[in-house]
C-alpha positions as CSV (number, residue, x, y, z in Angstrom):
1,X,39.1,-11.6,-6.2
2,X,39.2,-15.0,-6.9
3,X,38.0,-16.0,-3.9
4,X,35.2,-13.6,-3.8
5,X,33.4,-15.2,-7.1
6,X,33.5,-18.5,-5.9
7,X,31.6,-17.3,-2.9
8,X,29.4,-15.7,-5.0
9,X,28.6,-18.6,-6.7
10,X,28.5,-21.1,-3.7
11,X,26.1,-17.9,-2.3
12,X,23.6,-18.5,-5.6
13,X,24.2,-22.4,-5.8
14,X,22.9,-22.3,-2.8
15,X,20.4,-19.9,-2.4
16,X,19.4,-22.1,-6.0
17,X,19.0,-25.7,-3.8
18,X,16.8,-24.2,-1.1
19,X,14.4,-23.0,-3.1
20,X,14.0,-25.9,-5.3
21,X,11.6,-28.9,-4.9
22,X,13.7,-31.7,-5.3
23,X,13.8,-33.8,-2.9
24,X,10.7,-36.5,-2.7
25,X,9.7,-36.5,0.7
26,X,9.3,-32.3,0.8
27,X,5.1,-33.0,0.1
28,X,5.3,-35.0,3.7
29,X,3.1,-32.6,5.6
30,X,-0.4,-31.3,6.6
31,X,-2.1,-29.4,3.8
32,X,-5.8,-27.5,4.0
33,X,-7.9,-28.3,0.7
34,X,-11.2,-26.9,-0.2
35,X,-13.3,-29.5,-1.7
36,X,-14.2,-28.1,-5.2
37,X,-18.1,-28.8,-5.0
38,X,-19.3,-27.8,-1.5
39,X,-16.0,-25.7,-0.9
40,X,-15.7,-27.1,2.7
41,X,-12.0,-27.1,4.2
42,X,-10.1,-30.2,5.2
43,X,-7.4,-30.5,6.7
44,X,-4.7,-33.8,4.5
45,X,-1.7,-35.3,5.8
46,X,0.7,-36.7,3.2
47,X,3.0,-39.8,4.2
48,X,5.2,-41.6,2.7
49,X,4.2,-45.4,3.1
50,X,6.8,-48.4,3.8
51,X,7.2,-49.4,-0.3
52,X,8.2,-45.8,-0.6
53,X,5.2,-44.2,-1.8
54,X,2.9,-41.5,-0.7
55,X,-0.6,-41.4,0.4
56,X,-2.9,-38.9,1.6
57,X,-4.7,-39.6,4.6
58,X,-8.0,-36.9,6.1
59,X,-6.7,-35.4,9.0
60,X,-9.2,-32.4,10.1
61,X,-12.7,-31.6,8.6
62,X,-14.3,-28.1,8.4
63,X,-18.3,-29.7,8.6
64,X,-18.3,-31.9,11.6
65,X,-21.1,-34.1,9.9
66,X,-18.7,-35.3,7.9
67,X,-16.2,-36.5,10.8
68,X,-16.1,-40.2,9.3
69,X,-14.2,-38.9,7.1
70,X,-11.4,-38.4,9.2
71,X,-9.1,-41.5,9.1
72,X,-9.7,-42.3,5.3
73,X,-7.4,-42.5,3.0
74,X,-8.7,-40.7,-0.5
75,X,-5.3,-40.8,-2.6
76,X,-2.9,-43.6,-2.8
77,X,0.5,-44.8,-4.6
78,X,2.0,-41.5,-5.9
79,X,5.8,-42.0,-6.6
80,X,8.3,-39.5,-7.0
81,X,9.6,-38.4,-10.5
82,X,13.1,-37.0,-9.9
83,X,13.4,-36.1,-13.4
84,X,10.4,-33.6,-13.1
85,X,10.3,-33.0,-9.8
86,X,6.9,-34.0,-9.6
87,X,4.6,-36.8,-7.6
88,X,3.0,-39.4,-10.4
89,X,0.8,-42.2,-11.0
90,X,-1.6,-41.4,-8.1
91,X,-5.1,-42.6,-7.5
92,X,-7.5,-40.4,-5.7
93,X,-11.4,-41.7,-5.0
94,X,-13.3,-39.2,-5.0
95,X,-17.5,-39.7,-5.3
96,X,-17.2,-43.1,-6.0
97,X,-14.9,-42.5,-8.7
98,X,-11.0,-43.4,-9.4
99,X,-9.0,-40.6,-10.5
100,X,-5.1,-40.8,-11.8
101,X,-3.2,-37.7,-9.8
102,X,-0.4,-35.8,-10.2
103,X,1.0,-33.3,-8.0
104,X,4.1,-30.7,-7.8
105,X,4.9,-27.2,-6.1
106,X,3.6,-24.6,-7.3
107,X,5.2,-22.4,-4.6
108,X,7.0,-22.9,-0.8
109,X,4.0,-23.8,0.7
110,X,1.3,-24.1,-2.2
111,X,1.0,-27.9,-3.4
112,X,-0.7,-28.1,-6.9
113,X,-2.5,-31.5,-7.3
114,X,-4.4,-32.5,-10.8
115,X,-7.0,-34.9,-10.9
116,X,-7.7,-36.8,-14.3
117,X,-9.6,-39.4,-15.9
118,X,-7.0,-40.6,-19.3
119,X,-5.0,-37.6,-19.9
120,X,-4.4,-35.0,-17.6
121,X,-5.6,-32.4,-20.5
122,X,-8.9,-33.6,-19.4
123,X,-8.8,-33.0,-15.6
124,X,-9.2,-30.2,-12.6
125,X,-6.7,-28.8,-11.1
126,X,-6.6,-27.9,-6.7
127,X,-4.2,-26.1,-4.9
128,X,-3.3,-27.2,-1.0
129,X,-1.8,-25.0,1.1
130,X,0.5,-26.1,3.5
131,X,0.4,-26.1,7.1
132,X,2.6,-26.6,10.0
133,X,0.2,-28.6,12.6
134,X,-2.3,-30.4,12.8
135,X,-6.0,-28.6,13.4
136,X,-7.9,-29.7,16.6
């Protein structure tokens, strides 16, 4: 019986671990994001840079007009917050404007990233989806 409850709980400890977002390099990936004004998809890879930060780099666009997008690099030097479990102190340009960014899971697969000028009170919030591939 004994025996049987401390697989139970090594059964839930785990189950627990996999499920949470914990570890900083789980935003590494391609993610699709709909730009919030002209709601055209593009396609982000996330990378973690040699000082150990992440950046976002534009992978794929929807709109091939705006193909010269594709190599840029819109958000820079978010950092890991192992306390929250969440990516800080980001900039993101976006229309000629610096933004702080934060982002964090808000599911498996669904990365939630807030833009903000000052506080994030006073921001807008984007979910990314992830993907497993890059788009062609």
């Amino acid at each position: 019986m004994k025996k049987l409850i401390i697989v139970i709980l090594i059964t839930f400890w785990q189950i627990a671990t996999a499920f949470s977002q914990s570890n900083a390099d789980d935003i590494i990936g391609y993610y699709l994001a709909t730009d919030p004004k002209t709601k055209e998809t593009t396609q982000m890879e996330v990378y973690k840079t040699t000082d150990g930060k992440y950046e976002v780099r534009v992978v794929w666009v929807e709109n091939k007009k705006n193909s010269n997008n594709v190599g840029t690099i819109p958000i820079r030097n978010l950092t890991f917050d192992s306390k929250s479990k969440e990516w800080k102190q980001g900039k993101v340009m976006y229309e000629g404007k610096e933004y702080s960014l934060n982002a964090s899971f808000s599911g498996p697969d669904k990365l939630k990233i807030r833009g903000f000028l000052g506080i994030s009170l006073f921001g807008k919030t984007e979910y990314w989806i992830k993907e497993k591939e890059l788009r062609k």
